[in-house]
N, C-alpha and C positions, 0 to 999 in steps of 0.2 A: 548353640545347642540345636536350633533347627536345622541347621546342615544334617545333622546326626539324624533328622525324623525323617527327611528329606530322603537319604540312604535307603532307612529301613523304609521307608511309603514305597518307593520306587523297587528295589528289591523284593520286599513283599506281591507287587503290583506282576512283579516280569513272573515270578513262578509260577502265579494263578494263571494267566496266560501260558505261561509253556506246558503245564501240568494238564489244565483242563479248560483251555480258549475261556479263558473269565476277562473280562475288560478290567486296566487296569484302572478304574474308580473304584470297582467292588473293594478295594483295598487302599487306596492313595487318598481317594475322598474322608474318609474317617479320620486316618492318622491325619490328616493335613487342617483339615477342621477345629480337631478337639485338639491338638497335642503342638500346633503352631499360633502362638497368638497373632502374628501377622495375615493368620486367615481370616481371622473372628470379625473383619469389619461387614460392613451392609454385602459386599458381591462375593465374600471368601469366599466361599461354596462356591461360586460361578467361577471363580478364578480356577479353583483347585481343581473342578470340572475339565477345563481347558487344560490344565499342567497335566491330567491323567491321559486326555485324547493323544496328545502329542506323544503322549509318550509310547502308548497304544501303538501308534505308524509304525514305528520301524522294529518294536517288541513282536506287533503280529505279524507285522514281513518276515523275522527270521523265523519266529513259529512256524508260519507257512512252511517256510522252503524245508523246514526236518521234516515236517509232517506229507511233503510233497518229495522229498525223495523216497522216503520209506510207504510212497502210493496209498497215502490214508488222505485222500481228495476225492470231491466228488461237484464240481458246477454242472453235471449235465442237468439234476435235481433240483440244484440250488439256484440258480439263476433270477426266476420269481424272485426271490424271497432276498436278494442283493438287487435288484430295480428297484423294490419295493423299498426296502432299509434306507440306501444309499437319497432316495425322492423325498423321505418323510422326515430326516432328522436335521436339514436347516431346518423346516417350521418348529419342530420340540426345540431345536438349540436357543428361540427367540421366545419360546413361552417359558422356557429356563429362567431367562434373562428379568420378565415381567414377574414371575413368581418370588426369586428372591433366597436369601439365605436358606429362612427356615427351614422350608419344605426339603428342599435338598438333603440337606444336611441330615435330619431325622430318617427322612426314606432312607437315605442308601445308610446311614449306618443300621437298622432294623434289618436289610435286606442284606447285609453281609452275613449278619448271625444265620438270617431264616435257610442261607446258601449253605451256609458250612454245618447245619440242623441236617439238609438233603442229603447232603454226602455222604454223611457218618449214617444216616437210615436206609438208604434205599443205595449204596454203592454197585455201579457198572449198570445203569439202566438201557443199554442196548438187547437189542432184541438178539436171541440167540439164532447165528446162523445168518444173520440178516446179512440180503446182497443187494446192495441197489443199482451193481454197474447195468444190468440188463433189465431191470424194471422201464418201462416206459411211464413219461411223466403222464400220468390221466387227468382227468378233471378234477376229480378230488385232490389231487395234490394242486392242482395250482390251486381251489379257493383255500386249502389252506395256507398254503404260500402266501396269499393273496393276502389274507387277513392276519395272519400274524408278522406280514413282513410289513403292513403297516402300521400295524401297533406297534411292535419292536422298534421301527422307521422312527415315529415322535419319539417312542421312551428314549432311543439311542439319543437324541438331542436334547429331551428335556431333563433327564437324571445325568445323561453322561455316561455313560456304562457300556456303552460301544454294543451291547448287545448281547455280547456273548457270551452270558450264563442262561439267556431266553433263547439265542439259535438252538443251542447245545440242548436244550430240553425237546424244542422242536424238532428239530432232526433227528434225533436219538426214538422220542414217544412215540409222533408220528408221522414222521416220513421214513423210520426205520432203518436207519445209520445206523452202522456200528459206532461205539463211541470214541474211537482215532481219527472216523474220518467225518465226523460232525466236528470234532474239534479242529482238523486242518481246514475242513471247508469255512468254519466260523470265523477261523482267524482269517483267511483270505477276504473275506467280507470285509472284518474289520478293519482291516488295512486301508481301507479306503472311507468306511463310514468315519472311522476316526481321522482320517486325514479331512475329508467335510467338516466333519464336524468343530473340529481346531479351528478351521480355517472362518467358518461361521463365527466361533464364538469370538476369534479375535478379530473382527470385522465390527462385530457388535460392541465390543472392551475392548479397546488397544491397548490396553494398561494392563493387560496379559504382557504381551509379549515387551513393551516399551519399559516396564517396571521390574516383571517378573521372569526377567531372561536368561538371570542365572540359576534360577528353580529348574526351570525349562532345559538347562543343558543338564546339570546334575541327574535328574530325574530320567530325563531320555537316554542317556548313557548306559544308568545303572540300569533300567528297567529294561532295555534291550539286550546287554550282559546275560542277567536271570534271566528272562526268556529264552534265550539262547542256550543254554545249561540245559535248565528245566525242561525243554523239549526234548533236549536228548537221551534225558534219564528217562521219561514220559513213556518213549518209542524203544524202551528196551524192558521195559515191565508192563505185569498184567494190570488190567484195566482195575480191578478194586481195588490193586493197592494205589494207583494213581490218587481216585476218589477217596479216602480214608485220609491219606496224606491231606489232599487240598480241603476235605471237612474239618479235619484236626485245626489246622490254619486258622480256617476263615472261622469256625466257632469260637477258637479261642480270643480270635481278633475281635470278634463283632462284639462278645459279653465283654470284653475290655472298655470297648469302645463306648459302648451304651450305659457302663458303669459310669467311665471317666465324662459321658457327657448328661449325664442324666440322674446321678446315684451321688456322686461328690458333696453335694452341696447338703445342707440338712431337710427341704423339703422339695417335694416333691415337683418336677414342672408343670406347665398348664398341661403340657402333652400327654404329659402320663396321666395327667388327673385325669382328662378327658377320655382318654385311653381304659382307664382303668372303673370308670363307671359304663362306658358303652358294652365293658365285658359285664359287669354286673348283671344292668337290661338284657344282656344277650342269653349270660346262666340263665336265669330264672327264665327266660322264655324256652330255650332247649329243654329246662326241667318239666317247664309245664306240657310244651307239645310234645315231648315223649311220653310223658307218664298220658296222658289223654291217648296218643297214637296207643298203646302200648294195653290201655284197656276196653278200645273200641276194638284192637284185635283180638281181645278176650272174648267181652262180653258180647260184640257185637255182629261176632263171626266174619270181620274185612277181612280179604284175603284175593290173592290173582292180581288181578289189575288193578282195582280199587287199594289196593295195600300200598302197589306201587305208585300211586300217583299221593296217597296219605303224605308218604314221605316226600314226593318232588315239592309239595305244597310245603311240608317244613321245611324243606330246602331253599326256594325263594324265597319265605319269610326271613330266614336267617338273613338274607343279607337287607331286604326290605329295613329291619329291625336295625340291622346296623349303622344305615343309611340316617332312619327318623331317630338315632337317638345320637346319633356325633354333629359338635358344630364347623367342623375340618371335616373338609373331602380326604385329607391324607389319613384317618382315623380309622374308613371302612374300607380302605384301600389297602393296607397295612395289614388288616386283623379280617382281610378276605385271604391274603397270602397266608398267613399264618393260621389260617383253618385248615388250609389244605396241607398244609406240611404235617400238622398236628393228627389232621385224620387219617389222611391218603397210609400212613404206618400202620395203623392202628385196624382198618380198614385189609390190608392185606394180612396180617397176623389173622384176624378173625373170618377170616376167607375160607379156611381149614377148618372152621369149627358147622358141628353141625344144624345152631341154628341160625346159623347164617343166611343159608340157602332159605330156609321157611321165613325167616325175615324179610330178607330182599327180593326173593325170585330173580333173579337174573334170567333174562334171555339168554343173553352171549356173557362167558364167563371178561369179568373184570371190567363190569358192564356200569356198576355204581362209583367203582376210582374212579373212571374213563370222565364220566357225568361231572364227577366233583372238581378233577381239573377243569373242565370245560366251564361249569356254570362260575365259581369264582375266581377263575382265571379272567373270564371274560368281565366279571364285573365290576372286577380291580381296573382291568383296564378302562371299560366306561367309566367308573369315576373317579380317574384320572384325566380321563380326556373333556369330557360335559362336566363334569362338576370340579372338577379340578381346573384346567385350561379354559372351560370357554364359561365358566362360574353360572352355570345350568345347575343346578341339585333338580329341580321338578322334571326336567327332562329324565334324569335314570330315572327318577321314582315312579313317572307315570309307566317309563318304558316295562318295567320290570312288575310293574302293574296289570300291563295289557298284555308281558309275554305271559308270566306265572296262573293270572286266574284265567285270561282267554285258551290257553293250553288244557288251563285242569277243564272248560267247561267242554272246550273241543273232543277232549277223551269221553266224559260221561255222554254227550249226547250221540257222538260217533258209536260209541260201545250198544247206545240203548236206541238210537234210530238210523243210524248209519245205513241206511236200503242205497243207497245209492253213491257209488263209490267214483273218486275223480278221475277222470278217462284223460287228463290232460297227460301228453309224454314224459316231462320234466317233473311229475309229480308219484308221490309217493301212493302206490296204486292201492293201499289199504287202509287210506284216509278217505273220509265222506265229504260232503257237501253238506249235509247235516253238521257235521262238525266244526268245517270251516265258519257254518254261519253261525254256531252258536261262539265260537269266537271272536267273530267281529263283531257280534252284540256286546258280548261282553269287555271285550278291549276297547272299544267303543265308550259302553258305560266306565271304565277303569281310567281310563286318557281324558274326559270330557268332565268328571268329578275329581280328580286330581288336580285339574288345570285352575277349574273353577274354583275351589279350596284354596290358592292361592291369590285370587286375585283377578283371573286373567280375564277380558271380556269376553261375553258369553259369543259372542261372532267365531271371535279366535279361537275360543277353547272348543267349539261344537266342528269348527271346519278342519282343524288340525286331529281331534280324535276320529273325525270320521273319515279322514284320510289315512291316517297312521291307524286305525281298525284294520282298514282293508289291505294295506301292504302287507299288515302283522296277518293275515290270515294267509295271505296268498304267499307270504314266506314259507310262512309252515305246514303248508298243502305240499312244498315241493321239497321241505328238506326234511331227509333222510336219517336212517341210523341213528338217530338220538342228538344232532346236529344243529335242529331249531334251539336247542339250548344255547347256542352262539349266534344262528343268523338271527332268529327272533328280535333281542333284545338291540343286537348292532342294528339293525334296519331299522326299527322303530324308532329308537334313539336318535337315529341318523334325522327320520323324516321327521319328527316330534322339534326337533331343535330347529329346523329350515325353516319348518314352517313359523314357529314361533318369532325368527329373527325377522322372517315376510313380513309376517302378519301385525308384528309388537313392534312401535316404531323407537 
């Protein structure tokens, strides 16, 4: 009877590849977990991981080559962002390895629903019109390159997932692909991250390939077949009905999946428990800071900038909150992704309506989605990486301590004594010096009483906040467009965790 899951894993696996460059774990990993008892021991997940990479090689090689005859390719853009992938996912393939079933397991089957959720909401997200054969690469696009092709880089090795429903977003949002040639270009990437990545993981488990060799052919077979097909149905229809197709799919797969591995039995798991009280903390606190935000704009006459930063401030706490009440990094990592699926719809519907705009002010229209990807995009990723991989939880929390409240004080005191504006080239010429400093005061005080709340000595905790202060200030002296919502928290986090590893023997 496994042969027969094996079929449909691997099957399932090649369409989502040929349809919409999905790596074939979004799919393989779930059915092969829940629906094979041969997975269920201490490395299933790790194994299953490796049976989807391999198969991924020669599934996204033939992607490729439909999606590169019919010229929906593009490496002059992409390049970055395949050094980047291809460098990062040995190191994810071995913190895979030290993590273990669980985690696996849970993430990607959550992450197949939240996939097949996107599709069916928000189908054909390519920019209308978008050309990129004649854009020159600028600097903006390399630090984004930069930093999502090394967070994709580890998650490719530590979920398995080849990457490519996180290229596909990138390319498409913002480096502005059309959506055939983010997916021919993703798949080309893949072809190779999964080919690393196989090769890693069976380096690390021989008992991949020495045990599980007839999974291995079955699977690579069938999955390369469907992919094969699939592409070429793909590149002869329009883009939304692509997406709807591959939403239909992977929705239906994923609440299967999460039934059969979580719903079966009569109570509940720890996951969910833990899962379903950290939403609890999370309501009641959305209830209270909007009903608060909501009559300080009443009564209080907030409004302009002071409105807008009300809300950035409930914005950080929301994930702050999700962080201090889960005792699993996979808790707020999970249910950071799933805000933003949930909002980001919710979010363009009421874009149209007219208190929209008195709510949020926007500068630039589609200015609060743009924010909400970026801030818990980025945060899933930090605690996946520090608190998840290198088992840091005080690192994000101080980080997101000293970007959230050194940001809000940086605005008020910039707004209210800002005389002297930073002349530096690389910086954002309508930020102060006034501002940065009240910044590193305050990131300062945020990093140095965090550190200290747990434990840390006061040498440590005073020399590490007051280094991680002044990076966090002079990041976000220089970045731009709304931006320090990612460099902020990565560099902080970054320098917060070094120093600690220095300093903490």
């Amino acid at each position: 009877m496994e042969y027969f899951w094996y079929i449909v894993a691997a099957a399932g696996a090649g369409i989502g590849t040929g349809l919409a460059g999905l790596s074939a774990a979004t799919v393989m990993v779930p059915i092969l977990i829940v629906l094979c008892p041969s997975f269920g021991g201490e490395y299933g997940a790790y194994q299953a991981t490796a049976i989807a990479l391999a198969s991924d090689i020669l599934g996204s090689a033939v992607t490729t080559s439909v999606y590169a005859k019919n010229k929906h390719i593009d490496l002059k853009h992409g390049w970055v962002m395949m050094a980047c992938i291809i460098a990062l996912s040995t190191v994810g393939s071995y913190a895979a390895y030290l993590v273990g079933n669980v985690v696996l397991g849970g993430f990607t089957l959550i992450l197949t629903f939240c996939i097949g959720i996107r599709f069916l909401v928000k189908p054909d997200t390519s920019k209308s019109g978008a050309d990129t054969a004649n854009v020159r690469l600028g600097w903006k696009e390399i630090i984004i390159s930069l930093f999502f092709g090394l967070t994709i880089g580890f998650d490719t090795g530590f979920v398995g997932t080849g990457g490519g429903m996180m290229m596909l977003v990138v390319f498409t949002v913002f480096l502005g692909y059309d959506l055939k040639t983010a997916v021919g270009t993703s798949t080309f990437i893949m072809t190779f991250t999964a080919l690393i990545g196989f090769i890693s993981h069976s380096l690390i488990h021989p008992a991949i390939v020495l045990e599980r060799w007839n999974v291995l052919i079955v699977c690579i077979i069938t999955a390369t077949a469907a992919s094969l097909i699939s592409a070429q149905f793909a590149n002869r229809v329009d883009n939304k009905t692509v997406d709807r197709v591959t939403g239909v799919i992977l929705t239906i797969l994923g609440a299967a999946m999460i039934y059969l591995n979580y719903f079966s039995d009569t109570q509940f798991p720890p996951l969910m428990l833990e899962m379903l009280h950290t939403l609890a903390i999370l309501a009641a606190f959305l209830v209270a800071a909007v009903c608060a935000a909501l009559l300080g704009f009443r009564f209080l006459h907030i409004d302009g900038e002071a409105r807008r930063k009300v809300l950035h401030t409930i914005a950080f706490l929301i994930v702050l909150v999700m962080m201090l009440a889960s005792e699993h990094w996979y808790v707020p990592a999970v249910l950071s992704v799933l805000f933003v699926v949930l909002v980001y719809p919710i979010l363009k519907i009421c874009e149209k309506r007219a208190f929209y705009a008195s709510l949020f002010q926007e500068c630039t229209a589609g200015e609060v989605r743009k924010s909400l990807i970026l801030l818990f995009g980025t945060s899933a990723v930090l605690i996946t990486l520090f608190w998840g991989a290198l088992d840091s939880e005080i690192t994000m929390i101080a980080a997101v301590l000293a970007w959230g409240l050194g940001d809000e004080a940086a605005a008020l005191a910039g707004k209210s004594f800002g005389r002297h504006k930073i002349g530096w080239r690389v910086a954002d010429h309508h930020k102060s010096y006034e501002g940065s400093g009240a910044m590193l005061c305050v990131s300062f005080l945020a990093v140095f009483l965090s550190l200290m709340v747990v434990g840390t000595a006061f040498s440590a905790a005073f020399l590490t906040a007051l280094v991680s202060a002044v990076v966090a200030a002079m990041t976000e002296a220089v970045s731009k467009k709304g931006y320090d919502t990612v460099t902020v928290p990565c560099v902080t986090a970054i320098v917060i965790w070094l120093l600690l590893t220095l300093l903490i023997p």
